[in-house]
N, C-alpha and C positions, 0 to 999 in steps of 0.2 A: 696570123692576123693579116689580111691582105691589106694592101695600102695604095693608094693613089699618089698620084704626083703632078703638075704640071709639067708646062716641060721647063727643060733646064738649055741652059748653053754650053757648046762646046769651047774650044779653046777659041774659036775664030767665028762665035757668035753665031753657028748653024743650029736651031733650034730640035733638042732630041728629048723625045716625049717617053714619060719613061711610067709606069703602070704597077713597077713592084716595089717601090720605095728603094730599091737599088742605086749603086753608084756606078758608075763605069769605071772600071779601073780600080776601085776598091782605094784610093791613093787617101790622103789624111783631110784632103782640102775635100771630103764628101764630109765631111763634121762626125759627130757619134751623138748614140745618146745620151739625155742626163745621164744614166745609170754608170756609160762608160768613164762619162766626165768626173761624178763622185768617186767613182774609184780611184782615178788617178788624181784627183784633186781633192780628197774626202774634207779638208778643214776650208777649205777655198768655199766647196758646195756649198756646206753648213753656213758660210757667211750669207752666201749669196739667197740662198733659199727664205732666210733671215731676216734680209734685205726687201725683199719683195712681198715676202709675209707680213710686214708690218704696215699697209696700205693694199685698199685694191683694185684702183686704176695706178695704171702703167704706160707706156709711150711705146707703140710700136712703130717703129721705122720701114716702107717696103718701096719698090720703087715703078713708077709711073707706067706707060705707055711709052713715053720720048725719054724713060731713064732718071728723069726729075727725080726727089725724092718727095714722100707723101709720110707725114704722121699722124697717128691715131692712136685714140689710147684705146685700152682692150686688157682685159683682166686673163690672167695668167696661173698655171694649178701644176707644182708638181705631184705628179703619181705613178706608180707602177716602175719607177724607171724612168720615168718619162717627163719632158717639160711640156705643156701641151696649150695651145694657142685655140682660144674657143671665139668664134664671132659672127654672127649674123647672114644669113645668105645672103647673096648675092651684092655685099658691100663690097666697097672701092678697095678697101685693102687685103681681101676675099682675093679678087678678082686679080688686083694685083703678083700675090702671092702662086695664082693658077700660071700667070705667066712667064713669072719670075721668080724662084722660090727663096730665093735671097730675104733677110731681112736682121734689122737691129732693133734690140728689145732692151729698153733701158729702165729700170726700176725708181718706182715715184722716190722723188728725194725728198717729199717731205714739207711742213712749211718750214718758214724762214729759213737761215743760214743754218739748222742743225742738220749735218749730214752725218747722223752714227752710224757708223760702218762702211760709211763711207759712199763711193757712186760706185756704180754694180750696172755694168754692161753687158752682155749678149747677144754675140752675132751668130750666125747660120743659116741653114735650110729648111722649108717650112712642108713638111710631109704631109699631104690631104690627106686623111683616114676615112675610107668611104665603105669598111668591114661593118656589117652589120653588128655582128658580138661584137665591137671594138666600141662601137659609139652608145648601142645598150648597155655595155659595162661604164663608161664614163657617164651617162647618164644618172646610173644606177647611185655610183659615189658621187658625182659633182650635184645632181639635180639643177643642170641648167635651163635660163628660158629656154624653150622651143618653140620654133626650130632653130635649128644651129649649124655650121660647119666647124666643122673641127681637123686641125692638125696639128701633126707630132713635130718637135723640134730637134732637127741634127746639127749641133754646135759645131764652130766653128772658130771660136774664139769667146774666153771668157775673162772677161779685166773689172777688175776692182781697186779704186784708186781712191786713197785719202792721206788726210796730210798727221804726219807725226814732228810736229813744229821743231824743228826749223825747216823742214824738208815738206816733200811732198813725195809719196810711195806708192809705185803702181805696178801691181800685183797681175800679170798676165798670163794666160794658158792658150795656146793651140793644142790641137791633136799632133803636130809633127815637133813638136818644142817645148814639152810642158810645164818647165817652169822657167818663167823670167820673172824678176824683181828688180826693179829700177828706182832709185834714188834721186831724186833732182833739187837741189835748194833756191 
C-alpha cells in the first residue's frame, strides 16, 4: 500500500518531506500501528477501542501554522490493523496534519461526570493514505461521505487514566517503555 506523508521535522526543526510512510531511523519515537500497539498492549487496546466505540464524535488535537494548538472533533474507525483518522479536504486540521504530522486524539467522555472506563488518550503521527486500493478498500467497509482524506495513525503514546477511589490510576504505553502504571492519591 503506498502512503503519503507530509513532511515531518528533524531533530533541529529542518523540514524533511517523506512519500513512503517511513521513519528515518526506524527509532520507537516513529510510533507503530494499532496492530503493533494491540499486540503488545492487547487488554489496554480492548479498553481503549471500547472507549471510543461508545460515542462517535471525538477531539482531535493538531498543531497550527505558529505551533498553537487547534481542536476538532472528527470521528475515528479502527480496522485492518489500523487506527485511521477520516476528514474533509482541504480542512484546517487536514492541512495541519500535511504540515505537521503530530497530533492528540482524545476519546469523547461522555455526558456528565460518568467516565466508564475511564479517559482514553492517543498521541502520534498522522500517515496521509493517498494508495488508490487503500482508500477503495476503506470506502468499501467504512462507506464514508465523499469526498474524504484519510490517514493512517502511528502511535506514539497510549494512556488511559481513571480513578479506583481512593487513588487515581494512570495506565501508559510508549513504543520504547510499554508498560507504566502510576498510582497517585
Amino acid at each position: 500500500m503506498d502512503i503519503e506523508q507530509g513532511p515531518q521535522r528533524g531533530r533541529h526543526g529542518q523540514r524533511k518531506d517523506r512519500v513512503d510512510g517511513g521513519t528515518e531511523g526506524g527509532d520507537a519515537a516513529a510510533g507503530v500501528s494499532w496492530a503493533g500497539f494491540a499486540a503488545a498492549r492487547p487488554e489496554l487496546a480492548r479498553t481503549v477501542e471500547e472507549r471510543f466505540g461508545r460515542f462517535t464524535h471525538h477531539t482531535l488535537a493538531t498543531l497550527r501554522r505558529d505551533g498553537s494548538p487547534r481542536t476538532s472533533g472528527i470521528e475515528v474507525t479502527f480496522r485492518r490493523g489500523q487506527l485511521w483518522l477520516g476528514m474533509m479536504p482541504g480542512s484546517l486540521k487536514g492541512r495541519d496534519l500535511l504540515r505537521d504530522p503530530r497530533f492528540a486524539l482524545q476519546a469523547n467522555n461522555g455526558p456528565g461526570q460518568e467516565m466508564g472506563g475511564g479517559d482514553v488518550r492517543i498521541s502520534g503521527r498522522a500517515v496521509r493514505v493517498g494508495d488508490p486500493a487503500a482508500l477503495r478498500a476503506f470506502v468499501e467497509d467504512v462507506k464514508p461521505p465523499e469526498p474524504f482524506e484519510l490517514y493512517r495513525a502511528e502511535l506514539t503514546e497510549v494512556v488511559r487514566t481513571w480513578v479506583e477511589d481512593p487513588e487515581i490510576v494512570l495506565d501508559a504505553w510508549t513504543p520504547d517503555r510499554p508498560l507504566r502504571l502510576f498510582r497517585r492519591r
